[in-house]
C-alpha positions in Angstrom: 109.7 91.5 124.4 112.8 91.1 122.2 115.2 88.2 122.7 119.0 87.1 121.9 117.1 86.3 118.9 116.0 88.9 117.2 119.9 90.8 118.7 121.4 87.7 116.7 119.3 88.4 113.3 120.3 92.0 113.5 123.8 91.3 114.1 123.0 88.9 111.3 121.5 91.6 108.8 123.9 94.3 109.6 126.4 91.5 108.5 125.0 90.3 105.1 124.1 94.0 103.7 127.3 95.7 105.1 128.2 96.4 101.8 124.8 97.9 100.6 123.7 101.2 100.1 120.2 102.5 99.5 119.5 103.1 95.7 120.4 106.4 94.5 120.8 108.0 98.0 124.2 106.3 99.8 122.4 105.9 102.8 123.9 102.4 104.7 121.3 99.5 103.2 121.0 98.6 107.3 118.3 101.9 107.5 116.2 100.0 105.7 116.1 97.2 107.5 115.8 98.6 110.7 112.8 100.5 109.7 110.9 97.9 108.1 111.3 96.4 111.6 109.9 99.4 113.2 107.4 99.6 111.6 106.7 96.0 111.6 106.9 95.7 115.6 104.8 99.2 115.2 101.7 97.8 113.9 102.2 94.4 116.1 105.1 91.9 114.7 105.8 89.0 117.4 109.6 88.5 117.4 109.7 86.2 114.2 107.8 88.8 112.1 110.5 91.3 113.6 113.5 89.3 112.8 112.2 88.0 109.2 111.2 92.3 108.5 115.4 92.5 109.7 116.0 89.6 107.1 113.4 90.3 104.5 115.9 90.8 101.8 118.5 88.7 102.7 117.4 86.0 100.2 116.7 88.3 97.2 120.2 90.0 97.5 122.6 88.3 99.5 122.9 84.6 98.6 119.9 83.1 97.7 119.3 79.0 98.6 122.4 79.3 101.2 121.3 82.3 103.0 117.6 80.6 103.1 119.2 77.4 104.7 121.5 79.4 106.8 118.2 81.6 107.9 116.4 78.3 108.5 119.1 76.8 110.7 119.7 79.8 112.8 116.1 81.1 112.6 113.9 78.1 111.9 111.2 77.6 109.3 108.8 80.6 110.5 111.1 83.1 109.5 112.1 81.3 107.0 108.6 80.8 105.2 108.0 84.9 106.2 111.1 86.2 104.4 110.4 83.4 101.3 107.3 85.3 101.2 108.6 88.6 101.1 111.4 87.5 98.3 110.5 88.2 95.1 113.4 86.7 92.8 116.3 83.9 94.7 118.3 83.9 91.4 120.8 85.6 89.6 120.3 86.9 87.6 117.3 87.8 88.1 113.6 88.2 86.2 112.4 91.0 84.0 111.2 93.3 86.3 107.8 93.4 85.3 107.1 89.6 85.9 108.7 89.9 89.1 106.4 92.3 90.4 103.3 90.8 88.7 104.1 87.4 90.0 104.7 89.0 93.6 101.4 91.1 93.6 99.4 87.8 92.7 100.7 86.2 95.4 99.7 88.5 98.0 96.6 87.5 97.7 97.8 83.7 99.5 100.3 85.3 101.6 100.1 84.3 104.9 99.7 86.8 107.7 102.9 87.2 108.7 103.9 87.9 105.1 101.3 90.2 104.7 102.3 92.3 107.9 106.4 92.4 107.0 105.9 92.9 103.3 103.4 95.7 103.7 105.9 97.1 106.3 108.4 97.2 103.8 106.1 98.5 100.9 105.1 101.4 103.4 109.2 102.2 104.5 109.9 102.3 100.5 106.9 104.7 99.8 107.1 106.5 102.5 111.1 107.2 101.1 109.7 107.7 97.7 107.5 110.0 99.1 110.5 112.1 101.3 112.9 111.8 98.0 110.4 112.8 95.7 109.6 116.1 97.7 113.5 117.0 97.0 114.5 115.2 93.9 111.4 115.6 91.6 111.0 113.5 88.7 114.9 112.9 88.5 113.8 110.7 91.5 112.4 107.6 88.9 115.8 107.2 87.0 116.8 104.9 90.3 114.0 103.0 89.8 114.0 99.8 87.0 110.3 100.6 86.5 110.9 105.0 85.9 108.1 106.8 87.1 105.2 104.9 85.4 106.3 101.5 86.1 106.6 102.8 89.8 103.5 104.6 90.5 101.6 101.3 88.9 103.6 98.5 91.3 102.6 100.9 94.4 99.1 101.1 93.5 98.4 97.6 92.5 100.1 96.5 96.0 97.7 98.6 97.4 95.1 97.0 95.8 96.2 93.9 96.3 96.8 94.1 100.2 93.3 95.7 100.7 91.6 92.5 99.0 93.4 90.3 102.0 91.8 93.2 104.2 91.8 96.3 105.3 94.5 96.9 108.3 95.6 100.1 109.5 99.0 99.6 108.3 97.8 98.9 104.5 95.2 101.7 105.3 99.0 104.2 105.9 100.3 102.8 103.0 97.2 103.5 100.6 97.9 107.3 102.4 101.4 107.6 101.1 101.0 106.1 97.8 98.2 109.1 97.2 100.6 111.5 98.6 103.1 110.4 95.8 100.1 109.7 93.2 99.4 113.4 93.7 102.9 114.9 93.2 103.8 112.9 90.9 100.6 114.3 88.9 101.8 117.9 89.3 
């Protein structure tokens, strides 16, 4: 079960992103959040896996070294080290793109477990959006992206790749479903 914890982090997250929309689409950036924690708690989070999924971006976007130490002191060092491991970039401004995503594909392959489950949650909410947006938008759907269409289509697959050589799970086994799904439309 869920505690005043993981209430606190989401009061917590709704807080930080209030501001934040999803790229290209408006939607409130808190829809995100919440269903990275879904599907987090779907395929078996315990509560710090939830409440780092709910804080998985905080780092990245909304303050980087304070929000860590303000995550550590009302969170504590588990979700701490989960959403460090889920961050790709803590400084503004930030890497090229492409060495961001290289560097955070490599180190998938020494993520712990609990950075494995909430990053592949998150990689499967993203798809699964590209995926939904794509049906409507078409190929005007990549100009939100830094990485257009190829870059895209390459960082899903190679996450793929790189979460099935920690194993297979059935969560990384849905998210190898949708990248195909998007693989094949986008090859139409």
């Amino acid at each position: 079960m869920l505690s005043e914890r993981f209430t606190a982090a989401l009061i917590y997250a709704t807080e930080l992103h209030a501001s934040q929309v999803r790229k290209g689409s408006g939607v409130p950036y808190v829809a995100h959040l919440l269903g990275v924690a879904s599907i987090a708690l779907e395929y078996g989070a315990n509560e710090d896996e939830a409440i780092a999924a709910l804080l998985h971006d905080a780092i990245e976007d909304q303050g980087g070294d304070a929000t860590r130490e303000e995550i550590r002191r009302r969170f504590g060092d588990n979700v701490t080290a989960i959403v460090d491991g889920c961050t790709d970039a803590d400084t503004t401004p930030k890497p090229p793109w492409r060495q961001r995503k290289e560097a955070y594909i490599a180190h998938i392959s020494t993520a712990s477990p609990s950075v494995l489950l909430v990053s592949s949650a998150d990689k499967l909410y993203n798809a699964q959006s590209i995926l939904k947006d794509y049906r409507v938008l078409g190929d005007s759907l990549w100009e939100r992206f830094q990485g257009r269409k190829e870059g895209t289509l390459w960082y899903y697959r190679a996450l793929v790749d790189a979460f099935r050589k920690t194993g297979i799970t059935l969560i990384i086994e849905e998210l190898e479903r949708v990248v195909a799904q998007v693989e094949l439309l986008a090859s139409q």
